[in-house]
C-alpha positions as CSV (number, residue, x, y, z in Angstrom):
1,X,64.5,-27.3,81.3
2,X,65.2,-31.2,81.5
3,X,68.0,-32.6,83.5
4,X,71.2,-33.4,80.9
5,X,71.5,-36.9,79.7
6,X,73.9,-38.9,82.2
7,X,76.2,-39.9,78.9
8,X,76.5,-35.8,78.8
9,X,77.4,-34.9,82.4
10,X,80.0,-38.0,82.5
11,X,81.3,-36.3,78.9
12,X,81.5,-32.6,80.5
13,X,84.2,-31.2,82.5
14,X,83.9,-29.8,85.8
15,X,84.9,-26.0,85.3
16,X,87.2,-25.6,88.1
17,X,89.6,-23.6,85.9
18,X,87.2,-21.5,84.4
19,X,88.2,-18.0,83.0
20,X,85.5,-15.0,83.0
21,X,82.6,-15.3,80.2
22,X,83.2,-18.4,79.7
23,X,79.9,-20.6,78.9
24,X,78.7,-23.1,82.0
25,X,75.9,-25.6,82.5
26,X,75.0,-25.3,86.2
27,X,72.5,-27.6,87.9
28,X,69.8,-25.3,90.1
29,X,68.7,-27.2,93.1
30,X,69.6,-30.2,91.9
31,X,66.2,-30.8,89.6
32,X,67.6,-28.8,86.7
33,X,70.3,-27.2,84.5
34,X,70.3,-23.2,83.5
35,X,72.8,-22.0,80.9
36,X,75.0,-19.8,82.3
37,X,77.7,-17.1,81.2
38,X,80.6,-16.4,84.1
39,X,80.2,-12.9,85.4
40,X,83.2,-12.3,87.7
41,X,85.1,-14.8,89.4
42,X,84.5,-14.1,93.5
43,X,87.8,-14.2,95.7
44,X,85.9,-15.8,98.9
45,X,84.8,-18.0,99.1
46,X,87.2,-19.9,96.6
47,X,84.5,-22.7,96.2
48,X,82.2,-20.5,94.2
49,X,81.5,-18.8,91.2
50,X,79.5,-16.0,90.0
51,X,77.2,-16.0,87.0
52,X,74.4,-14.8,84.9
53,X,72.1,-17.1,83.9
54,X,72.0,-15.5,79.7
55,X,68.1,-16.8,79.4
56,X,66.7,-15.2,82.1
57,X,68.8,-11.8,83.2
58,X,69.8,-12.4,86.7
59,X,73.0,-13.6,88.6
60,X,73.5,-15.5,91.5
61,X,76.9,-17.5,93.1
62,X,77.0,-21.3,92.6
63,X,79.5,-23.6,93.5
64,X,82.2,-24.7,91.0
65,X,81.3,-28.4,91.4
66,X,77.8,-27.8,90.1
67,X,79.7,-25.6,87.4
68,X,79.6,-27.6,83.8
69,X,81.1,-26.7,80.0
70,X,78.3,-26.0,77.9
71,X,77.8,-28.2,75.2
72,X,78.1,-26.8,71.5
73,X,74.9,-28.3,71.0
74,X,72.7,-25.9,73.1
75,X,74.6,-22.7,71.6
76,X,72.1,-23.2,68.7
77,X,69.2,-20.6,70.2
78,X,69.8,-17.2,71.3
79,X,70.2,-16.3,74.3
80,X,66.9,-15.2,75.9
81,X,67.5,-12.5,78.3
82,X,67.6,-9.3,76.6
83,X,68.8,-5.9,78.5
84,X,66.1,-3.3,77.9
85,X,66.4,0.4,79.6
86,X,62.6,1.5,80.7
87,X,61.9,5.1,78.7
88,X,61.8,8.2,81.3
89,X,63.9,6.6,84.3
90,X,67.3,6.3,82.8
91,X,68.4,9.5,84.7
92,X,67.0,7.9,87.9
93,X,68.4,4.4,87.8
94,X,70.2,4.7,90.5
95,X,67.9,5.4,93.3
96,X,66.9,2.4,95.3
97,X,63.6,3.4,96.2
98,X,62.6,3.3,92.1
99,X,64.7,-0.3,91.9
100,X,62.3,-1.7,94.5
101,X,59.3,-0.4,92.9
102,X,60.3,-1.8,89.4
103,X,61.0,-4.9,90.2
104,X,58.0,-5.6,92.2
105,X,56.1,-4.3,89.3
106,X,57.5,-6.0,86.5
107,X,59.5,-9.4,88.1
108,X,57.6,-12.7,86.8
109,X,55.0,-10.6,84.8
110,X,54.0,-10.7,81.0
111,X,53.9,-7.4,79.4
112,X,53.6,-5.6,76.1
113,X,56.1,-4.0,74.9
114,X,56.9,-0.8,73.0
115,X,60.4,-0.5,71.5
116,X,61.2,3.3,71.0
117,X,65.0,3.2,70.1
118,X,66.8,0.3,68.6
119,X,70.1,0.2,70.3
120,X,72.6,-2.5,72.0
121,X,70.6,-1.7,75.3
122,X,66.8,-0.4,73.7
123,X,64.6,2.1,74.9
124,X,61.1,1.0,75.8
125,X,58.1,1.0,78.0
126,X,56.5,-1.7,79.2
127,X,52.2,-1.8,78.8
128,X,50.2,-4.3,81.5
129,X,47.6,-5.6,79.3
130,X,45.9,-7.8,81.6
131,X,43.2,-5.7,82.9
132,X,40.1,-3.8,80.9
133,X,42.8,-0.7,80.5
134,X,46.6,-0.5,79.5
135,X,48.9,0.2,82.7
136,X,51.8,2.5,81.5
137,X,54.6,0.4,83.8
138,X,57.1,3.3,83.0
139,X,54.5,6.6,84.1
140,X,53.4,4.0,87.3
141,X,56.8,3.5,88.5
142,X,57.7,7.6,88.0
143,X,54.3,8.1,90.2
144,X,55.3,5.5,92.4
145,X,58.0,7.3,93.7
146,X,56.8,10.5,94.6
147,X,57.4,12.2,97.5
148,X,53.9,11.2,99.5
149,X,54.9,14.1,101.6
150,X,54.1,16.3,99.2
151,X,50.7,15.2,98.8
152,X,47.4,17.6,99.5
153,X,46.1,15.0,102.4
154,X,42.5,16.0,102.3
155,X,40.2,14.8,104.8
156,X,36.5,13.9,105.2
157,X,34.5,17.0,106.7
158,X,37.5,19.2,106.7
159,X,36.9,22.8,105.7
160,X,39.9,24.9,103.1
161,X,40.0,27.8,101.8
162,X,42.2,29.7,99.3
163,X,41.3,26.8,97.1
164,X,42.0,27.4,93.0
165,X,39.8,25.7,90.9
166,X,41.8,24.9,87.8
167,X,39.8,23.0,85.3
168,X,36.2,22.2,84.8
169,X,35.5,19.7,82.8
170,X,32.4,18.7,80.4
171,X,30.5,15.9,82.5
172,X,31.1,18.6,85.4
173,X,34.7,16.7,87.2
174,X,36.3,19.6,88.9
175,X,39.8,20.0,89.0
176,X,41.2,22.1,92.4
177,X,44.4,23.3,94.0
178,X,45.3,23.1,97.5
179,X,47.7,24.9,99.3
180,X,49.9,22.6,100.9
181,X,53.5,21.8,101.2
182,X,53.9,20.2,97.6
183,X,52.3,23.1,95.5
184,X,54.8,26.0,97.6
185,X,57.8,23.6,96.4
186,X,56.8,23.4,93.5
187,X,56.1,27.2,92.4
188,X,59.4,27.7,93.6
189,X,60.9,24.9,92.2
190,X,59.1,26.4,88.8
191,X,60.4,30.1,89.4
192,X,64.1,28.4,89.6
193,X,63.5,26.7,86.3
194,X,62.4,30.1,85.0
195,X,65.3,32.0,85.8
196,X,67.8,29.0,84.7
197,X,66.3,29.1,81.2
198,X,65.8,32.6,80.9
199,X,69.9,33.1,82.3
200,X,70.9,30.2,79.9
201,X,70.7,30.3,76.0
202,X,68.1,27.6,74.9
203,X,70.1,24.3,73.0
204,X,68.7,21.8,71.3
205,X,69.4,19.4,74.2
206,X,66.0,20.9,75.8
207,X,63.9,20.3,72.8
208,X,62.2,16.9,73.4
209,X,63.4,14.6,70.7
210,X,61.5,11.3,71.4
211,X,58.3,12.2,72.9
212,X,56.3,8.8,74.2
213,X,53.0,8.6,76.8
214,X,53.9,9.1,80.3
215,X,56.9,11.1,79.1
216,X,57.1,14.5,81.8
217,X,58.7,18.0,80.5
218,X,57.5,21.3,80.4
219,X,55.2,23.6,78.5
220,X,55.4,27.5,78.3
221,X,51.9,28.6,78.9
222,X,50.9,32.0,80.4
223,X,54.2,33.1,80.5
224,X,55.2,30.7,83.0
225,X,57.2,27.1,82.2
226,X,54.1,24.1,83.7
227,X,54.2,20.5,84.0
228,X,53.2,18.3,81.7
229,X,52.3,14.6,80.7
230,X,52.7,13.4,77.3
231,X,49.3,11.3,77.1
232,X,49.1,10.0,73.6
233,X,51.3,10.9,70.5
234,X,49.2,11.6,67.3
235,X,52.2,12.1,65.0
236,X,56.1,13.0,65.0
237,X,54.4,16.8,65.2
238,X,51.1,16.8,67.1
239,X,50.4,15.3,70.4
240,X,47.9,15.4,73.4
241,X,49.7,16.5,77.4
242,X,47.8,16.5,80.3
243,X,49.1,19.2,82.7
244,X,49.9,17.8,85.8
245,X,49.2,20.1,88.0
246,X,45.6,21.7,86.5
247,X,44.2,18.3,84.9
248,X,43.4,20.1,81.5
249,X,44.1,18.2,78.3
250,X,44.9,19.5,75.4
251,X,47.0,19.2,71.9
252,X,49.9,21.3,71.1
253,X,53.2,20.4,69.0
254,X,56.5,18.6,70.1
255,X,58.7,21.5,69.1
256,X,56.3,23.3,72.1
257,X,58.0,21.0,74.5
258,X,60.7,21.1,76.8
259,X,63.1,18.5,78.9
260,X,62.9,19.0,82.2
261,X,67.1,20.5,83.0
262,X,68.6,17.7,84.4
263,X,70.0,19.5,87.9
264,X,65.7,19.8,88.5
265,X,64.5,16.6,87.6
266,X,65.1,14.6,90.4
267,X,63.0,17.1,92.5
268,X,60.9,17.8,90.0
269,X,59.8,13.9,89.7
270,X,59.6,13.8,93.3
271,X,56.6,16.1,93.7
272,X,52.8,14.4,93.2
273,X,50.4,16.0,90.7
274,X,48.5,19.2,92.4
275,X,45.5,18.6,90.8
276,X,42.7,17.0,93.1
277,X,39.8,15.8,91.3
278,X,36.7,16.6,92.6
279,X,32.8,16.9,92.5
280,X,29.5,18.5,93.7
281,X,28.0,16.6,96.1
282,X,24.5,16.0,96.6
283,X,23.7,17.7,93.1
284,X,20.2,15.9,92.4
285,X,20.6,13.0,90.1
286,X,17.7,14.1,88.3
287,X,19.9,16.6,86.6
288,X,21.2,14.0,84.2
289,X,24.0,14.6,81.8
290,X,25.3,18.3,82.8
291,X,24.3,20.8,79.6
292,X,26.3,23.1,78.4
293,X,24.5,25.9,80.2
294,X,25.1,24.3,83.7
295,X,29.2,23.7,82.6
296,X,29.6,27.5,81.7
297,X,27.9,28.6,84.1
298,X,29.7,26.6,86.7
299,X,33.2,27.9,84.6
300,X,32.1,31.5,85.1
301,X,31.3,31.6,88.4
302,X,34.6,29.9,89.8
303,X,37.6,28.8,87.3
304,X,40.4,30.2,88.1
305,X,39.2,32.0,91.1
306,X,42.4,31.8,93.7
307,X,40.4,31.8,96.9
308,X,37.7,29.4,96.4
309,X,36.5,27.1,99.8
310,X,35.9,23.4,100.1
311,X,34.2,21.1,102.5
312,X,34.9,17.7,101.3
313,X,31.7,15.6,102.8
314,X,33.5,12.3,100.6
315,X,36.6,10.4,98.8
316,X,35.8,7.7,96.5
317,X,39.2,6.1,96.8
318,X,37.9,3.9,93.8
319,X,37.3,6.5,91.5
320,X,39.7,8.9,93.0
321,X,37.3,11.4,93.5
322,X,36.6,13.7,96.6
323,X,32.7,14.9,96.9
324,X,32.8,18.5,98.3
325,X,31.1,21.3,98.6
326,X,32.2,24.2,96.9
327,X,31.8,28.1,97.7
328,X,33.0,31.3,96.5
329,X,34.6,34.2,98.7
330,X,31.4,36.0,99.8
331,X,29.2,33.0,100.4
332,X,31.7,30.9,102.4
333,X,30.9,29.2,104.7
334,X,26.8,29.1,104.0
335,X,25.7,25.8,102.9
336,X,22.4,27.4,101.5
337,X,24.6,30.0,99.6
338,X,27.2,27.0,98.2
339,X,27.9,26.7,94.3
340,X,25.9,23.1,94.4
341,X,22.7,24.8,95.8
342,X,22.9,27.5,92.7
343,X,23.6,25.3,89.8
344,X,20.7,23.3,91.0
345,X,18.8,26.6,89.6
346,X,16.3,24.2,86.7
347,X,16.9,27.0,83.8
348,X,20.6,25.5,83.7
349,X,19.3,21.5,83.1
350,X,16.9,22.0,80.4
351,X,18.0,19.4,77.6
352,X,18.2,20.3,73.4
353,X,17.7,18.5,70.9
354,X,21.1,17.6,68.7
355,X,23.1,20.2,71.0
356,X,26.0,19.0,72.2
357,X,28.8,20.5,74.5
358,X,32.1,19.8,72.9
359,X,34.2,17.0,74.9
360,X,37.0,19.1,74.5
361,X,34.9,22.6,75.0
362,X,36.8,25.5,76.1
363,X,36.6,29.4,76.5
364,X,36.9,31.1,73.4
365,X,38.5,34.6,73.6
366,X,40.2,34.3,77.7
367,X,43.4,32.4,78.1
368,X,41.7,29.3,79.8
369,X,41.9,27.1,77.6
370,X,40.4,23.3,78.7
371,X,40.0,24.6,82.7
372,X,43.1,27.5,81.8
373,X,45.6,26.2,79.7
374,X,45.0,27.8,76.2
375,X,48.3,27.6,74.2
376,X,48.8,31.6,73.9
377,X,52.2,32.0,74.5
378,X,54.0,29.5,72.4
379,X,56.5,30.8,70.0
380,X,54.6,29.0,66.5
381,X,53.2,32.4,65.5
382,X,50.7,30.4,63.6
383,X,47.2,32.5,62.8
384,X,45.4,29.5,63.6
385,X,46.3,29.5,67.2
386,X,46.4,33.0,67.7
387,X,42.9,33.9,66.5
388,X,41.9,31.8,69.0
389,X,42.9,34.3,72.1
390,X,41.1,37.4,69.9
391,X,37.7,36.0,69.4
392,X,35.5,37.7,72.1
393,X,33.3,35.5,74.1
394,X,30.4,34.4,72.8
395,X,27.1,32.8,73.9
396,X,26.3,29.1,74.4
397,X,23.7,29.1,72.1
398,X,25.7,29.9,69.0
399,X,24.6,27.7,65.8
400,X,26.6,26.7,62.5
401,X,25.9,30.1,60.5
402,X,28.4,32.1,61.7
403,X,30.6,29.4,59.5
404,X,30.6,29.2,55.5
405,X,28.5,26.3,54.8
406,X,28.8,26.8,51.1
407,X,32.8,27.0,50.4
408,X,33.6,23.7,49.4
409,X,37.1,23.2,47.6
410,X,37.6,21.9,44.3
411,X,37.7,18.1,43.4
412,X,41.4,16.5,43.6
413,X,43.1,16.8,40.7
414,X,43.7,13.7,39.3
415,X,46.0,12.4,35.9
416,X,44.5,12.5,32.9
417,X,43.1,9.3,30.7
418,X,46.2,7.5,29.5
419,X,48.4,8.5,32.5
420,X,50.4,7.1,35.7
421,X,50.2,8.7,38.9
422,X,51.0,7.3,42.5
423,X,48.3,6.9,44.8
424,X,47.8,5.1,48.5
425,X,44.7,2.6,48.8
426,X,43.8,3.2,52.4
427,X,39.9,1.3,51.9
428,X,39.5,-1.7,49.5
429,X,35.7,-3.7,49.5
430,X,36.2,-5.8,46.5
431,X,37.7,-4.6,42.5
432,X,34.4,-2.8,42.2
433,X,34.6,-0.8,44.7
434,X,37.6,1.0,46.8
435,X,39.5,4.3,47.7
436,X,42.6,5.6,46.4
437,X,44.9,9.3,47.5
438,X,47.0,10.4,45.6
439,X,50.7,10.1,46.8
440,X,51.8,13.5,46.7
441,X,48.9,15.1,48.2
442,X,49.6,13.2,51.3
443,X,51.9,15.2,53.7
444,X,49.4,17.8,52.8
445,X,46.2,15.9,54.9
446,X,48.7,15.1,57.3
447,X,49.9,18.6,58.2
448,X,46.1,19.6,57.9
449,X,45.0,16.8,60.3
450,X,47.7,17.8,62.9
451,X,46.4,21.9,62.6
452,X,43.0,20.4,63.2
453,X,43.7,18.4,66.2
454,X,45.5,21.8,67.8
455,X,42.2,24.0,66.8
456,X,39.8,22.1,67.8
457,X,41.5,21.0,71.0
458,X,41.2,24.8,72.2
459,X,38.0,25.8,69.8
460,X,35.4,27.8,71.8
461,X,32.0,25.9,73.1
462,X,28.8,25.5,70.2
463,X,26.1,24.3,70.2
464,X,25.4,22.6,66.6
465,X,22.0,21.8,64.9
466,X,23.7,19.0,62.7
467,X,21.9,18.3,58.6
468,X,22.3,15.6,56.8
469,X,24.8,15.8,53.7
470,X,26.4,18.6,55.2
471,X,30.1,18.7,56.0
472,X,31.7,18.8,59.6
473,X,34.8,17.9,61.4
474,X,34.5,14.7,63.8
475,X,36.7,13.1,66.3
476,X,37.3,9.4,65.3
477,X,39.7,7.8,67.4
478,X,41.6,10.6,68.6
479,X,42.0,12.6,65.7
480,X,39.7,14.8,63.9
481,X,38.4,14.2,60.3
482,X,36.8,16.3,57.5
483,X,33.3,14.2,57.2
484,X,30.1,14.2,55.9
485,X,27.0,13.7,57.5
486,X,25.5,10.8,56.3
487,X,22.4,10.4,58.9
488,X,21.4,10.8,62.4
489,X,20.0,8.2,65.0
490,X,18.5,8.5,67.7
491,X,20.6,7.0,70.3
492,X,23.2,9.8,70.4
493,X,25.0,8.6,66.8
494,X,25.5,10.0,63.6
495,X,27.0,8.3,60.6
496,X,29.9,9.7,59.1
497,X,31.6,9.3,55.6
498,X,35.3,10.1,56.3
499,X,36.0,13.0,53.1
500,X,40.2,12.1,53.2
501,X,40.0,8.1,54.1
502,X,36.8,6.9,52.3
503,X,35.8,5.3,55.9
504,X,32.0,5.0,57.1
505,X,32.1,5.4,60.7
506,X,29.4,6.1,63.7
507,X,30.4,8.9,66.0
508,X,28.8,10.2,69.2
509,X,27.1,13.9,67.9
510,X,29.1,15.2,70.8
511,X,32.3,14.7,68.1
512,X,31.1,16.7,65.7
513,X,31.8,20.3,65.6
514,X,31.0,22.8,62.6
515,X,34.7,23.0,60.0
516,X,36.1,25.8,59.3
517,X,36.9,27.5,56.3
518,X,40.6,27.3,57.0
519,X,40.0,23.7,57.4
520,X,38.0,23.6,53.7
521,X,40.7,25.0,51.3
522,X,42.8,21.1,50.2
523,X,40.6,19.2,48.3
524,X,38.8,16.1,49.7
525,X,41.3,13.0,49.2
526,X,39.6,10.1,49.0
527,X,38.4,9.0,45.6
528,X,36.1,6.2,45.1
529,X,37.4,4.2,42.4
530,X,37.0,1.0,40.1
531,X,39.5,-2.0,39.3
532,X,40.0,-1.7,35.2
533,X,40.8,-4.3,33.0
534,X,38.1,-6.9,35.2
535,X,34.7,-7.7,34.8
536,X,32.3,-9.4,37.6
537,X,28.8,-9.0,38.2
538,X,29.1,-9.8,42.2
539,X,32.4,-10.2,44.3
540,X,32.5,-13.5,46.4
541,X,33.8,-12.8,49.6
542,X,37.5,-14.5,49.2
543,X,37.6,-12.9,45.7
544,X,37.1,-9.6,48.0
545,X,39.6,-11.1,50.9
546,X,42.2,-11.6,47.9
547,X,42.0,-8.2,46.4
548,X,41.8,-6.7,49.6
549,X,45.5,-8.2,50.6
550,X,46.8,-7.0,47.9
551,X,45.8,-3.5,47.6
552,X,44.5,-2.3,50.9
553,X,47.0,0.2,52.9
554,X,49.2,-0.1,50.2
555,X,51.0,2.2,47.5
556,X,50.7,1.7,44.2
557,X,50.6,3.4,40.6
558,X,47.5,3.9,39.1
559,X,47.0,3.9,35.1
560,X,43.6,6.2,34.7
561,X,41.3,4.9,32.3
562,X,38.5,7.2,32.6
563,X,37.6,9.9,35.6
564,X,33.6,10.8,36.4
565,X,33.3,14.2,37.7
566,X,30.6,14.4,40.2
567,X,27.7,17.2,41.4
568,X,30.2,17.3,45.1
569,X,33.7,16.8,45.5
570,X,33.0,13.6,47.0
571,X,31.2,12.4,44.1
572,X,34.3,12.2,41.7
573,X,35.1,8.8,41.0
574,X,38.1,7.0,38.5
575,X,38.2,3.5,37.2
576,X,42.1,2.6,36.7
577,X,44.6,0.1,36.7
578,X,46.7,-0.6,39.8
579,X,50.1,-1.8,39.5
580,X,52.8,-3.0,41.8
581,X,55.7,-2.1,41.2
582,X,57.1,-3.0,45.3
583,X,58.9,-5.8,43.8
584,X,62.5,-5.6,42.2
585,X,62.3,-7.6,39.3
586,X,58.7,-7.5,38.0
587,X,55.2,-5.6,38.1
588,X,52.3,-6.7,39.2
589,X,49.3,-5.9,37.3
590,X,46.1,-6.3,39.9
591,X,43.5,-6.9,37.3
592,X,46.0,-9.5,35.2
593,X,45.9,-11.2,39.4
594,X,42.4,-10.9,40.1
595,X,41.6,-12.2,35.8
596,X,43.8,-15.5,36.5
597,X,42.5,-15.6,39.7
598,X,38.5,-15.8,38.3
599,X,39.5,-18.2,35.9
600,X,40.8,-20.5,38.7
601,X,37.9,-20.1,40.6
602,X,35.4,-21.1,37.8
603,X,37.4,-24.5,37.2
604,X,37.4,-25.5,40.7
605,X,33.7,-24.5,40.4
């Protein structure tokens, strides 16, 4: 900020009689001037006063004499500084240790910013964007002040037993439990919550209301209330946890949740994740990518087993991964004997063609669920879920047949010739070619897309032989889509045609699992349509662009001029007129636009 013009400071008048709140110019080491509001007027020394400087947040004393009358003429921008209230430590603000740790994390630093409640004082977390990953300031702070105490402190060539392997995961990461200091507190500090909830009658100020990543509550599973780590929100319904204290992942619902009671939460906070991550050392590197042979077998020899042995022979401090060797009851301590010698067994490595271990794989049929978390004892009731923990176990080797390849469900039902009806345009290529839903029949995918994201986060292991033109379910971006198969290559891809969006996308054929009937009863919704009322042999590119801005990710009411049933569902296509109708006065006719627009485009021509 430049120094004030002399004519200005001679103009201004030294605020010696300056009441509190009152607007100031201050000079700051003599090289500059910081607006300033007065903050409290400080008894000793007399000489000085105490403000907040309102463009950047913080206060400090200054003396009177440097102490100026703001000039109307720099009242015309806000105020810069903005008090903000960082999502998951409000109850904790006033413990120094967490002060010290935000502000060395966040002073002088550019972040991204997520605003989750609009208030006089907002809610948000704050997102380091500077590396290859996004840092979650908000989680890193609440980790930051654990109790280190608490901590497993595992050491290299150290030897423990009564180990608990808690989650296995696809690429063959182990997840373990060590007694130690930490876990004892925290089973009892668990058991305490137990009984407080189970003496007290559950309000609604325990169901979490704003769920947001890096948010920790608690999750009935098993019978017992666990830890848990909101990791990425799919809806206001459906989102992903991580439990802290297992590693497993998996979906369940936000009316599933809990808040951590507030007389535990301190403590609770306090304690470090229990869950070491771990992994077989010296397994030959000529295995390759672990099969899903070697990944069950691994789960059925050890998950869950409660007195499981180590030897750590590394820690990867980069990766966060300790290198051990890993043996059950009646082979401790052999080497020879050791989990990593067996699984070298060949049978276990042998590679298939287009079988695929799910990335979220599970057991099917025991309540283990991800490494042991299935969602068995949640209150939803729903069939979906609960079929889930009656489905014996069943081989590896299990191919798409045991699913109905053939029911398909009917086309959408669209308006007749002649009528209205609201639709959603969530693809547009050019007036020739784009995707419309119909408006209605929305909440409907939703509410299907969130069941499909809890199945198929907990769906039993399968291998798939995957065809071309058949119908699957795929993970794209987090979320799992009805698709069809459009074509396979050979890197590890297949193409998909998104049946509900009208997207083409390439997925990794580890994505794709077989869908299920419950899965094929709502019609497909996206319907490729046509731009009425318009003729062009070939879109230009801007001609695209323009239509595009107008219609894409937008609703709209479509006038149907004529609907082409199809051989599929995903063959029906419409030709129709869109109109929009967001404006208050008038409605816009897209093929009047895109007409004027042609003619335009031939004159400048």
């Amino acid at each position: 900020m430049g120094l004030l013009p002399r004519s200005w400071q001679q103009q201004s008048i030294i605020a010696q009689q300056a009441s509190v709140s009152s607007l100031l110019e201050s000079a700051v080491e003599e090289c500059g001037w910081k607006s300033g509001a007065l903050a409290s007027l400080v008894p000793a020394p007399a000489f000085l006063f105490q403000v907040c400087y309102v463009d950047y947040g913080f206060s400090e004393n200054v003396e009177k004499s440097k102490a100026y009358k703001l000039n109307p003429r720099f009242c015309s921008l806000s105020f810069q500084a903005t008090k903000c209230k960082l999502a998951g430590l409000e109850a904790l603000s006033d413990d120094p240790g967490l002060v010290k740790v935000v502000e060395s994390l966040t002073c002088g630093k550019i972040f991204a910013v997520e605003i989750l409640e609009k208030a006089d004082i907002p809610l948000v977390i704050l997102y380091d964007t500077s590396g290859e990953d996004d840092i979650n300031i908000n989680a890193t702070c609440l980790k930051a002040i654990c109790d280190k105490s608490l901590e497993a402190h595992l050491q290299v060539d150290a030897m423990y037993t009564n180990v608990r392997v808690t989650n296995i995961c696809s690429d063959g990461t182990l997840y373990c439990q060590v007694p130690c200091k930490g876990l004892n507190k925290l089973n009892d500090l668990l058991h305490k919550i137990e009984d407080y909830f189970h003496c007290k009658h559950m309000t609604s100020e325990y169901f979490v209301s704003l769920p947001f990543c890096g948010k920790i509550c608690l999750f009935h599973c098993k019978g017992k209330w666990l830890r848990v780590e909101i990791m990425n929100v799919h809806s206001s319904r459906t989102l992903d946890v991580q439990f802290l204290d297992s590693g497993t992942v998996t979906s369940v619902k936000v009316s599933e949740l809990r808040e951590i009671p507030s007389r535990f939460l301190r403590e609770m906070v306090s304690i470090p994740s229990q869950a070491i991550r771990c992994c077989l050392a010296d397994v030959p590197q000529s295995v390759g990518m672990w099969t899903p042979d070697a990944v069950l077998w691994l789960r059925d020899s050890v998950l869950n087993c409660s007195d499981c042995s180590i030897k750590v022979t590394k820690m990867d401090e980069t990766r966060g991964v300790n290198h051990v060797y890993l043996f059950t009851p009646k082979n401790f301590p052999d080497p020879h004997r050791s989990i990593n010698r067996q699984i070298t067994n060949a049978d276990l490595w042998k590679h298939q063609k287009d079988v695929f271990l799910s990335a979220l794989a599970s057991e099917a049929g025991s309540p283990n669920s991800r490494g042991g978390h299935t969602v068995t004892e949640s209150n939803t009731g729903e069939s979906i879920r609960k079929s889930l923990v009656e489905v014996s176990k069943k081989p590896v080797v299990d191919h798409i047949s045991s699913f109905s390849t053939e029911q398909l469900p009917p086309p959408v039902h669209l308006a007749k010739p002649g009528e209205h009806m609201d639709v959603y345009v969530p693809v547009a290529c050019h007036p020739g070619y784009f995707v419309i839903q119909r408006w209605q029949e929305i909440h409907k995918l939703e509410v299907l897309m969130e069941e499909m994201i809890l199945y198929y986060s907990v769906s039993e292991e399968r291998r798939v032989a995957v065809e071309k033109d058949q119908v699957y379910a795929a993970k794209v971006e987090n979320k799992w889509h009805r698709v069809l198969l459009k074509g396979i290559l050979t890197n590890g891809l297949v193409s998909v045609y998104e049946l509900d969006y009208g997207k083409h996308e390439l997925v990794n054929i580890r994505k794709v699992q077989p869908l299920v009937d419950m899965f094929r009863k709502l019609p497909f919704q996206a319907v490729t349509a046509q731009l009425a009322g318009v003729k062009c042999n070939q879109w230009s590119e801007e001609a695209s662009m323009v239509f595009r801005n107008h219609v894409e990710k937008k609703p709209l009411v479509a006038l149907v001029q004529t609907v082409i049933e199809g051989a599929n569902p995903w063959d029906q296509k419409a030709v129709v007129y869109l109109v929009d109708t967001s404006l208050p006065d008038t409605d816009i006719w897209i093929h009047d636009y895109m007409s004027e627009y042609l003619v335009e485009l031939s004159k400048i021509n």
